[in-house]
N, CA, C and O atoms as CSV, one atom per row, in Angstrom:
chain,resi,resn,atom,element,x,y,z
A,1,UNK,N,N,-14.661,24.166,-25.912
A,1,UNK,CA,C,-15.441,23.683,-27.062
A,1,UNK,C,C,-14.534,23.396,-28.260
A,1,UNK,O,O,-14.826,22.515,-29.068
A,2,UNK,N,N,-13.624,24.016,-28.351
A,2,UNK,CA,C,-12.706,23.866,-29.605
A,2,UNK,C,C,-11.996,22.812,-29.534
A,2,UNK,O,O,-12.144,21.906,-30.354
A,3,UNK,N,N,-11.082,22.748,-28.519
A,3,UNK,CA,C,-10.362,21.414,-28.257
A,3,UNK,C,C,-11.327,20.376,-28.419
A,3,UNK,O,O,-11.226,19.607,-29.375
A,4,UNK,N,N,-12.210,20.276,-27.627
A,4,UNK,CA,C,-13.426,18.829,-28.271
A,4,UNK,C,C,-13.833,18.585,-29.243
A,4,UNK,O,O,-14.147,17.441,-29.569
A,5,UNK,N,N,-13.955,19.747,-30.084
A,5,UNK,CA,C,-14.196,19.362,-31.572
A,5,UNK,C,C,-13.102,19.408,-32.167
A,5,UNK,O,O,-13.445,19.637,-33.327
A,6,UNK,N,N,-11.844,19.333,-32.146
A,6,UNK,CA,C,-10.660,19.395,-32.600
A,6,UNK,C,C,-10.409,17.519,-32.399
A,6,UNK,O,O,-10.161,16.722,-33.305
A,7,UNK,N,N,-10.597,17.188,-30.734
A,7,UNK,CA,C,-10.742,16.175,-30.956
A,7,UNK,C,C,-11.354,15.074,-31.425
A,7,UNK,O,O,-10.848,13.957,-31.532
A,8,UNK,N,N,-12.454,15.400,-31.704
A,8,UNK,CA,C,-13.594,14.844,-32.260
A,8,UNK,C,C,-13.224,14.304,-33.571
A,8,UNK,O,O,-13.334,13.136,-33.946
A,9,UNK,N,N,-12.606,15.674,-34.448
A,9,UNK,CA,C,-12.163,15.310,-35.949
A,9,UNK,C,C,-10.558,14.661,-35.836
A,9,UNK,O,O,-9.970,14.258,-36.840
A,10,UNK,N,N,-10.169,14.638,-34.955
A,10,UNK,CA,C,-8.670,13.874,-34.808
A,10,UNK,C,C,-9.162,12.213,-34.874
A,10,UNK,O,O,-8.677,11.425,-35.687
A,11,UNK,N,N,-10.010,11.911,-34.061
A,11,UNK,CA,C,-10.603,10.651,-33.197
A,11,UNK,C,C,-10.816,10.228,-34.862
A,11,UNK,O,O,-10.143,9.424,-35.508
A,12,UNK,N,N,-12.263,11.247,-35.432
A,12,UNK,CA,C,-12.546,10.582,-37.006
A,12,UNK,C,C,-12.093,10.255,-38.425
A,12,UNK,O,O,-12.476,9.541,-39.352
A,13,UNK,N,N,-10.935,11.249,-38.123
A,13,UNK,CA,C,-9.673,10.849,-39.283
A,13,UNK,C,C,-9.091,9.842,-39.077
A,13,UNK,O,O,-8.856,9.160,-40.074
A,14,UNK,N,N,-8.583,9.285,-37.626
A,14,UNK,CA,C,-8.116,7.997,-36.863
A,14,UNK,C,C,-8.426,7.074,-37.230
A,14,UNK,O,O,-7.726,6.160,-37.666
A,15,UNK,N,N,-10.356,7.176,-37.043
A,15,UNK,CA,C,-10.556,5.883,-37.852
A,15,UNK,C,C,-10.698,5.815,-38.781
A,15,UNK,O,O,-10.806,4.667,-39.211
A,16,UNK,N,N,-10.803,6.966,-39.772
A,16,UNK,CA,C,-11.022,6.792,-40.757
A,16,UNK,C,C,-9.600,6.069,-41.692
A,16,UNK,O,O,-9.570,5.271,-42.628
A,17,UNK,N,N,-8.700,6.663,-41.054
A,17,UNK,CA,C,-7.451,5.701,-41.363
A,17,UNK,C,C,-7.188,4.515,-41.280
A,17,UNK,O,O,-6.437,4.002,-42.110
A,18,UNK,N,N,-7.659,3.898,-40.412
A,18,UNK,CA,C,-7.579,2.659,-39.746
A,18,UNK,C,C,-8.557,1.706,-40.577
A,18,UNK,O,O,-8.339,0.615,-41.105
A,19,UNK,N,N,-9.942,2.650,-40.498
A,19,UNK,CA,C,-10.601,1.526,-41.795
A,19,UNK,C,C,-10.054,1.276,-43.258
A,19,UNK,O,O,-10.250,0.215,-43.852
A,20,UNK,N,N,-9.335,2.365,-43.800
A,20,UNK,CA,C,-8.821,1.930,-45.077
A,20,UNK,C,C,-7.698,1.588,-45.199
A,20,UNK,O,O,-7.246,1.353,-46.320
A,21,UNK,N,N,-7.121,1.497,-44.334
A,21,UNK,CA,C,-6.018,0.560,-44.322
A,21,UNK,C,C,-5.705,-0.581,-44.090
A,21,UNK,O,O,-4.650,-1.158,-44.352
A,22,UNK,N,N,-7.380,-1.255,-43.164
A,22,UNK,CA,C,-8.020,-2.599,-42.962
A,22,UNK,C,C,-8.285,-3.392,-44.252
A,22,UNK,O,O,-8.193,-4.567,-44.607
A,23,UNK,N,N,-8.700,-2.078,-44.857
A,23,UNK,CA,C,-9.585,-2.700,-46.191
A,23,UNK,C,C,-8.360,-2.768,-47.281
A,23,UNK,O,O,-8.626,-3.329,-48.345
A,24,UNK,N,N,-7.020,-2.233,-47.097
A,24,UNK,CA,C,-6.315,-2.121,-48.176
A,24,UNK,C,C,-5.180,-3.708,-47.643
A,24,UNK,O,O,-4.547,-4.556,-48.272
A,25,UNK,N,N,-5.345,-3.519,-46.693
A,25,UNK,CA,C,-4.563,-4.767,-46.351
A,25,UNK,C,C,-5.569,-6.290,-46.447
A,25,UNK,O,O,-5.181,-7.446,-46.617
A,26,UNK,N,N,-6.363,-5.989,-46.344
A,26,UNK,CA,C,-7.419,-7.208,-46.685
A,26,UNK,C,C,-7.640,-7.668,-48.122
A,26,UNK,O,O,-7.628,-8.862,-48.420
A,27,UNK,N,N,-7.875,-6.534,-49.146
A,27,UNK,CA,C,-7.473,-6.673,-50.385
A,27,UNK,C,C,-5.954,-7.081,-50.730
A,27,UNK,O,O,-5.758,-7.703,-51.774
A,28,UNK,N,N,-5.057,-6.809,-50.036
A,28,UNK,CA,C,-3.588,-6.896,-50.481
A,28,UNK,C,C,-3.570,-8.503,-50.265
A,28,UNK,O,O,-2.970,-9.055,-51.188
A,29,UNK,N,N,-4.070,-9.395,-49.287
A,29,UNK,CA,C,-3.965,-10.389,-48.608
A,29,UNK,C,C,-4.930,-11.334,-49.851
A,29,UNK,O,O,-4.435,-12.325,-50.388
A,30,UNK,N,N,-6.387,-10.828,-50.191
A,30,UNK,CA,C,-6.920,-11.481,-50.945
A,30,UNK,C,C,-6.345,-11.393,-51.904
A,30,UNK,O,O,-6.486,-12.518,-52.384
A,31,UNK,N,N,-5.743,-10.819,-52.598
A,31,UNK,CA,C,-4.979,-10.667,-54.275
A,31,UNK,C,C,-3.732,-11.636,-54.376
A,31,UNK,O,O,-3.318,-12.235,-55.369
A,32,UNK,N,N,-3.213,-11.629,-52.991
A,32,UNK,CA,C,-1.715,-12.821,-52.683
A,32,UNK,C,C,-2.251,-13.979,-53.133
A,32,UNK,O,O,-1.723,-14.593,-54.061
A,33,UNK,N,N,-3.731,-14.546,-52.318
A,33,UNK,CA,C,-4.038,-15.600,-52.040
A,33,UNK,C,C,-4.689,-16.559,-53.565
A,33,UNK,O,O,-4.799,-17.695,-54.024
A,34,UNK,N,N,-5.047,-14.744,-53.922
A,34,UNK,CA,C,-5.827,-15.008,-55.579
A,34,UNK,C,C,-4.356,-15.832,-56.320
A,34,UNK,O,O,-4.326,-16.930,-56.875
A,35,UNK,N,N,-3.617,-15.198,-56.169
A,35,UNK,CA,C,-2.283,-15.099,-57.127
A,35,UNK,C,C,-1.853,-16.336,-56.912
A,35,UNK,O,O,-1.510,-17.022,-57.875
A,36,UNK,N,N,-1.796,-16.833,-55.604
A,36,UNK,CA,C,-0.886,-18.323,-55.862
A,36,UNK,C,C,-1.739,-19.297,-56.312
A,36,UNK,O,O,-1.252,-20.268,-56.890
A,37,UNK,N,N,-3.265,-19.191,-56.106
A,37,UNK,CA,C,-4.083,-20.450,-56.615
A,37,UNK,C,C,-3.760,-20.679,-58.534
A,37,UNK,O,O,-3.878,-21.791,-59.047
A,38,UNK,N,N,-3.362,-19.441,-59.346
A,38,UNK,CA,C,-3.199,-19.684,-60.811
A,38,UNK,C,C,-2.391,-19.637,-60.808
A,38,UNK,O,O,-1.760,-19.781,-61.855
């Protein structure tokens, strides 16, 4: 039982990483794109 919920919160930090780093690179990409149009 422990190991599964050990993995469980490994798995959800995972993505939880993965989504904000989607979102920080998506912002990083929109701010480039902002930047060269002015």
């Amino acid at each position: 039982m422990r190991e599964a919920e050990r993995g469980k919160i490994v798995s959800f930090a995972n993505t939880a990483l993965l989504i904000i780093s989607g979102l920080l690179l998506a912002y990083l990409l929109y701010a480039l794109l902002k930047a060269e149009r002015f």
